[in-house]
Phi, psi and omega in degrees: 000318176311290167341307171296303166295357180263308173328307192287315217281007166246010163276315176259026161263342194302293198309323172285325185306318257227311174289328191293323187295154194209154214251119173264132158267161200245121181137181159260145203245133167288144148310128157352266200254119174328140173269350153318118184287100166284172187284164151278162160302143167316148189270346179291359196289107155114007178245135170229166161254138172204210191107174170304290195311295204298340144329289174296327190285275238282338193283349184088316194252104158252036144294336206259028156276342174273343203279172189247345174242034175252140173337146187274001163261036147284312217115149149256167188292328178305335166295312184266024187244133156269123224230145177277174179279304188294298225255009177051003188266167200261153207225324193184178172237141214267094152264286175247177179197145176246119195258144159231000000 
């Protein structure tokens, strides 16, 4: 029994000794990561606004969001409706919104 128990515990000195060493590589090594500095992004890039109002401001005429025969860079009325998922009817109106 001594034996055995002498067995394992120079089995798991071995075995930490053995974690510890650690693998250098030899040669020349690329970088990661560019060594070049980039900019940060603009922070306005990917965010829009949208809903009625920035709408109706950006389309120029906004009365012509109520008319039903006004020109497609008006929009459809589905841009500016919030739509349940199941039941497909409008749930609110979009004043503003932010898409990221």
């Amino acid at each position: 029994m001594k034996y055995l128990l002498l067995t394992i515990c120079a089995t798991f000195a071995l075995a930490t000794i053995a974690a510890g060493q650690t693998y250098e590589a030899k040669g020349k090594q690329t970088p990661v990561r560019p060594t070049g500095v980039r900019p940060p992004p603009p922070l306005s890039e990917g965010k829009q606004v949208e809903g009625a109002i920035p709408r109706g401001i950006r389309g120029g005429n906004p009365l012509q969001m109520l008319n039903p025969l006004a020109p497609a860079r008006y929009g459809t009325s589905a841009q500016g409706v919030i739509l349940e998922p199941y039941t497909w009817k409008w749930n609110g109106i979009k004043l503003y919104e932010i898409v990221w």
